[in-house]
C-alpha positions as CSV (number, residue, x, y, z in Angstrom):
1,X,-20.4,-8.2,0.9
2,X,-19.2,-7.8,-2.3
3,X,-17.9,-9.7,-5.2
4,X,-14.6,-9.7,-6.1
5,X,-12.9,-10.1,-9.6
6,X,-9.2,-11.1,-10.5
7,X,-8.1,-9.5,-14.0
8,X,-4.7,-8.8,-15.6
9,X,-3.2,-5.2,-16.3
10,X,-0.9,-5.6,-19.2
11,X,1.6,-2.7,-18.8
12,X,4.7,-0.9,-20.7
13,X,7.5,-3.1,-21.7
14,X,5.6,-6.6,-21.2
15,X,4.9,-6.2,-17.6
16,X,1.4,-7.5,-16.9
17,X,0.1,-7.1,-13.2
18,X,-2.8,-8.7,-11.6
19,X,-5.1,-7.1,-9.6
20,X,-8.4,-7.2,-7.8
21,X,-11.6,-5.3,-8.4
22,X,-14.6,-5.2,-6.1
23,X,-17.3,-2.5,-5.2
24,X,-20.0,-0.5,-7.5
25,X,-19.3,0.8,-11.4
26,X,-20.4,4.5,-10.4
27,X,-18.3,4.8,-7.1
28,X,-15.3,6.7,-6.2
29,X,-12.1,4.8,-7.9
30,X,-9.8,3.9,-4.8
31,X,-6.8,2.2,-5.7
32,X,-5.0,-0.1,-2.7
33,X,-1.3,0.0,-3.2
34,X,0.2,-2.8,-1.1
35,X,3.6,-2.7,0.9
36,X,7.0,-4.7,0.3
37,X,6.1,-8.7,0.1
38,X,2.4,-8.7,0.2
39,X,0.0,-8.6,-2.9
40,X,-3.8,-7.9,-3.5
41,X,-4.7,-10.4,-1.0
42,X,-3.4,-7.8,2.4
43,X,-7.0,-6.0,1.0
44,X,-9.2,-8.5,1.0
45,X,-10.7,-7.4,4.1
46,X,-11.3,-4.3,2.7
47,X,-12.5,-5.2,-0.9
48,X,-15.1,-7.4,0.3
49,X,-16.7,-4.9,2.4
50,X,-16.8,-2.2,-0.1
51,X,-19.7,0.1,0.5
52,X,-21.4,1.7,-2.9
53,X,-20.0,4.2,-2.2
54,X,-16.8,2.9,-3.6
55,X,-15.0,1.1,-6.2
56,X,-11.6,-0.6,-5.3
57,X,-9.1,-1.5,-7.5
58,X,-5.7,-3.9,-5.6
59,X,-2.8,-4.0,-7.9
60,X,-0.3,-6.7,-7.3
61,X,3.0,-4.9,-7.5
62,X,5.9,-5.9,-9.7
63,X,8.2,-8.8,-8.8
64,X,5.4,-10.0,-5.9
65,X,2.7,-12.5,-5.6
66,X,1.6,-13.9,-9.2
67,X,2.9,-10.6,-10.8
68,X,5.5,-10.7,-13.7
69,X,9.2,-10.6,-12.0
70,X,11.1,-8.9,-14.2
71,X,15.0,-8.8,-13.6
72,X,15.4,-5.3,-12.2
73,X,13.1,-2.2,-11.4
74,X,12.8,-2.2,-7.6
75,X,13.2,1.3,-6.5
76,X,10.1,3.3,-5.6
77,X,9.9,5.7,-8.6
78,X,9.6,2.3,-10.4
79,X,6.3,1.4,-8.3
80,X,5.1,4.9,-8.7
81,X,5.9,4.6,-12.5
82,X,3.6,1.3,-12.7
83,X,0.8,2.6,-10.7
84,X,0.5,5.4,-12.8
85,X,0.4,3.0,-16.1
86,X,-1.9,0.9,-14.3
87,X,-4.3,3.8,-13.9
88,X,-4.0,4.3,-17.9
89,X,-4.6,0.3,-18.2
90,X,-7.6,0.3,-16.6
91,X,-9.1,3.8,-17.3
92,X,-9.3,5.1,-14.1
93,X,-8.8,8.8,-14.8
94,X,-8.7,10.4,-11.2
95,X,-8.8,7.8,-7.8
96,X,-8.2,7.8,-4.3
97,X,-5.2,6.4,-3.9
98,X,-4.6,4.0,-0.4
99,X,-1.1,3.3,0.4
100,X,0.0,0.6,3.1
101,X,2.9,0.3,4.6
102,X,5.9,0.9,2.2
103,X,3.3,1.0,-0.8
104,X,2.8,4.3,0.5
105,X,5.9,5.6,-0.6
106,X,4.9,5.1,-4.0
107,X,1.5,6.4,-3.2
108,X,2.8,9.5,-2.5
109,X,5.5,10.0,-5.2
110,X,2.0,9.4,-7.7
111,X,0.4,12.6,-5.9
112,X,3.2,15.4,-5.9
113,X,4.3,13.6,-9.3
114,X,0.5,13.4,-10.9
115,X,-2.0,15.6,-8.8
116,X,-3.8,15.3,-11.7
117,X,-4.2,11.8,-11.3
118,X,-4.7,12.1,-7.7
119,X,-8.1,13.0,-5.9
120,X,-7.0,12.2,-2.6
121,X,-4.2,10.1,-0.6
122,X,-4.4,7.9,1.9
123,X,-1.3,6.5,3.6
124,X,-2.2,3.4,6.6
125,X,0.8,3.2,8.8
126,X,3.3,4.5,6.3
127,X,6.5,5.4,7.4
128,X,8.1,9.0,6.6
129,X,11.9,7.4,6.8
130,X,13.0,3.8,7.0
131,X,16.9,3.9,7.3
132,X,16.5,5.9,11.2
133,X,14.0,3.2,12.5
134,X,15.7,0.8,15.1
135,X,14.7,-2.4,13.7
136,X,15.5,-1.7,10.3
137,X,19.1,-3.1,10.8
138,X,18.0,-6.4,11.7
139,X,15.8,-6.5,9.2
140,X,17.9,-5.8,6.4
141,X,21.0,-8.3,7.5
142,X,17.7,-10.9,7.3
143,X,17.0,-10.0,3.7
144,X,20.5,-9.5,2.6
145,X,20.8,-13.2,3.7
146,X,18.1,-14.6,1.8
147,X,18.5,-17.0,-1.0
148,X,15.8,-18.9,-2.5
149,X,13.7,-21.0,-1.5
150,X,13.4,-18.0,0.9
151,X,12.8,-20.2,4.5
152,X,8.9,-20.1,5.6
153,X,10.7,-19.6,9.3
154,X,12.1,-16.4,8.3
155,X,9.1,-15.0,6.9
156,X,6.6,-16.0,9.4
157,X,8.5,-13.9,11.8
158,X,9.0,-11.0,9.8
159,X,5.2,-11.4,10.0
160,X,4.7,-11.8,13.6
161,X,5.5,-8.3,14.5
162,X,2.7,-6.8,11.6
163,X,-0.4,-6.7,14.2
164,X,-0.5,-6.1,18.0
165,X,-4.2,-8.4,18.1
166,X,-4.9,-11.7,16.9
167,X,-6.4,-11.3,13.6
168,X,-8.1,-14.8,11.5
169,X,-5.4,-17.4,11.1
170,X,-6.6,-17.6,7.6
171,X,-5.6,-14.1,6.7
172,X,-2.2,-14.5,8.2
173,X,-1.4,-17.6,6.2
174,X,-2.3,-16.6,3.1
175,X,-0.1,-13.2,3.1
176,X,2.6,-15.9,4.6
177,X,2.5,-17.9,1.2
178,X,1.6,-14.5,-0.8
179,X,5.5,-13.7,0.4
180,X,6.9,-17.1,0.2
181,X,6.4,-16.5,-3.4
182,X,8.8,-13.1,-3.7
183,X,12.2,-14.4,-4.9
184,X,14.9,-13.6,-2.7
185,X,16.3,-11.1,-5.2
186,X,12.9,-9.4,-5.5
187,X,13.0,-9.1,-1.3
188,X,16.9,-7.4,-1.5
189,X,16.4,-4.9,-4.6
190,X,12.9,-3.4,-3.0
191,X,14.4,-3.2,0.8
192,X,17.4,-1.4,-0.9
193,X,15.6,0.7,-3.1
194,X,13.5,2.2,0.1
195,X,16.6,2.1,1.9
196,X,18.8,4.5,-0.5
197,X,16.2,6.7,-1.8
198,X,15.4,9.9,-0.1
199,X,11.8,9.3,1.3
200,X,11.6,12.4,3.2
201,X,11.7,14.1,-0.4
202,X,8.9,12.0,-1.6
203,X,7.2,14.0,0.7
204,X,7.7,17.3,-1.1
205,X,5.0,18.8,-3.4
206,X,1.6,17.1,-2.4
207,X,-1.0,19.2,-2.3
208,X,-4.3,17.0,-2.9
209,X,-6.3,15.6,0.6
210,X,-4.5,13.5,2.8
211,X,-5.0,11.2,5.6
212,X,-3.1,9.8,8.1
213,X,-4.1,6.2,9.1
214,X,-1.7,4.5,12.2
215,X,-1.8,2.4,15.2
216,X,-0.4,3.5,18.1
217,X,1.1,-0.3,18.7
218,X,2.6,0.1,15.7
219,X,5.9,-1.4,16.9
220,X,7.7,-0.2,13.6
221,X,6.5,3.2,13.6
222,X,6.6,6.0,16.0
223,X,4.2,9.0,16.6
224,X,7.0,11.3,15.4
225,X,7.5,9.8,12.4
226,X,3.4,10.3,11.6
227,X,4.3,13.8,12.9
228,X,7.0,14.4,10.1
229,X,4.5,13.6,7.3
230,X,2.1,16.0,8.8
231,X,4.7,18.7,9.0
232,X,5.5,18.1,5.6
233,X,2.1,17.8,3.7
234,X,-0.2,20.5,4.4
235,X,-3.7,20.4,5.1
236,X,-3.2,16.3,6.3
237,X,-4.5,15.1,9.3
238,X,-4.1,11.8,11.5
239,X,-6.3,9.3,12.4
240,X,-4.7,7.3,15.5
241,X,-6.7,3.6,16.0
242,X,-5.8,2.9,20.1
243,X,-4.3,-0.7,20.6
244,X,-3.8,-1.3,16.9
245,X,-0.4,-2.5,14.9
246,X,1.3,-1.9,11.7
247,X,-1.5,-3.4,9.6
248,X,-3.8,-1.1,10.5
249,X,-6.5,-2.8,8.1
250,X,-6.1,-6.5,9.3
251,X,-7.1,-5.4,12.2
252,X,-9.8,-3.0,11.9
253,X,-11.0,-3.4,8.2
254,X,-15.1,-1.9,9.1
255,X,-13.4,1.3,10.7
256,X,-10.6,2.0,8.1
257,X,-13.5,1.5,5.6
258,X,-15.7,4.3,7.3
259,X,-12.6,6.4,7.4
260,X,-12.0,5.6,3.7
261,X,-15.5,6.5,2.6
262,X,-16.0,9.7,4.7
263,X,-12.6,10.8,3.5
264,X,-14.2,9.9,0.3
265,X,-17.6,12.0,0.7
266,X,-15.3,15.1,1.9
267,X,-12.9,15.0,-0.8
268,X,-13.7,12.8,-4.1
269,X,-17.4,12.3,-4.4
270,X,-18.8,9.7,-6.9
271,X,-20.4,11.7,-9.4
272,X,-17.6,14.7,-9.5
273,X,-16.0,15.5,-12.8
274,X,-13.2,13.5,-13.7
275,X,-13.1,10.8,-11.6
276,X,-13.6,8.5,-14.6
């Protein structure tokens, strides 16, 4: 296992974000881009398995966990916008970049935006739309009813539909007190910023490596919606873990990390130019 370290990104206009750091100095940068309500901690699993291989870098996003909350800046090109400084923060010149869940839309708005910045793309059970998806109604009147202190009831069972197998209880109820710490306005501005942007033309224009990780228990994701991403990007390809949910890395954090690093060997090896 390896160690992990907690440090501060101090970004444009004030904004500081933490952010996690675990794996070997001369590995392949891979930066773990979390989804709406979680923080650093959802890749904790991950991080402290880190082959050498591999250096990982979490960012806590804006407005979530211990993260400055500033008053506005919730739509996904604002994400993209701080990963990108991020990368200049911690001089990471060319990474990997891993996005779960909705973190992937920002993810992938840093690869057709940056492809210079990009070395390879990653998106774990990252949906292509969010406005067509069944449950998204419910959850949105949920959100839109928040108010602060946002009930631990309500986000417990936003959580309880995130993996089809039991995963440790410990994990579960730290990313339950990670969101317990989103104020209820953070919660509304990033559900409506993914609701009213276009994602399907955040999809346009990527052209470095990309994999497809998803369970096929996902109950918020389809096939077909993994099936529009692959139409759209060209060259990526799908992974499809049997019996797994939405987290795909809670669940299976060895296997996502093999996938990870042999995407890794193919595409972004440690010692290539420019990585650094």
């Amino acid at each position: 296992m390896t160690t992990i370290s907690v440090k501060a990104a101090p970004l444009q206009e004030g904004l500081t974000l933490p952010y996690a750091e675990a794996g070997y100095p001369r590995g392949t940068p891979v930066v773990f881009v979390h989804g709406l309500s979680d923080s650093w901690w959802s890749f904790e699993p991950l991080l402290r398995r880190l082959p050498a291989s591999l250096h990982g870098y979490a960012p806590t996003q804006r407005g979530h966990g211990d993260a400055d909350r500033p008053p506005d800046g919730y739509r996904p090109e604002d994400f993209a916008s701080d990963l990108v400084a991020f990368l200049d923060a911690v001089g990471i010149g060319r990474a990997i970049l891993v996005g779960s869940s909705s973190g992937g839309v920002a993810a992938r708005i840093v690869a057709g935006s940056h492809p210079d910045r990009v070395s390879g793309l990653v998106l774990v059970g990252v949906p292509a739309t969010l406005a067509d998806k069944p449950g998204m109604t419910g959850m949105q009147e949920t959100i839109e009813g928040l108010s602060d202190p946002v009930p631990r009831a309500i986000v417990e069972d936003l959580m309880s539909g995130m993996v089809a197998r039991p995963v440790a209880k410990g994990l579960i109820e730290t990313m339950i007190e990670q969101s317990l710490k989103l104020p209820a306005y953070v919660w509304k501005e990033t559900l409506r910023g993914l609701l009213e942007a276009d994602l399907r033309a955040t999809l346009a224009g990527i052209l470095v490596p990309t994999l497809l990780i998803w369970g096929d228990e996902d109950s918020f994701l389809p096939r077909s919606d993994q099936q529009t991403i692959l139409d759209a990007i060209h060259g990526a390809r799908l992974l499809t873990y049997e019996g797994v949910g939405h987290v795909v890395h809670w669940e299976e954090p060895g296997r996502v990390l093999a996938d990870l690093a042999d995407f890794a060997a193919r595409t972004a090896p440690a010692d290539a130019p420019g990585n650094r």
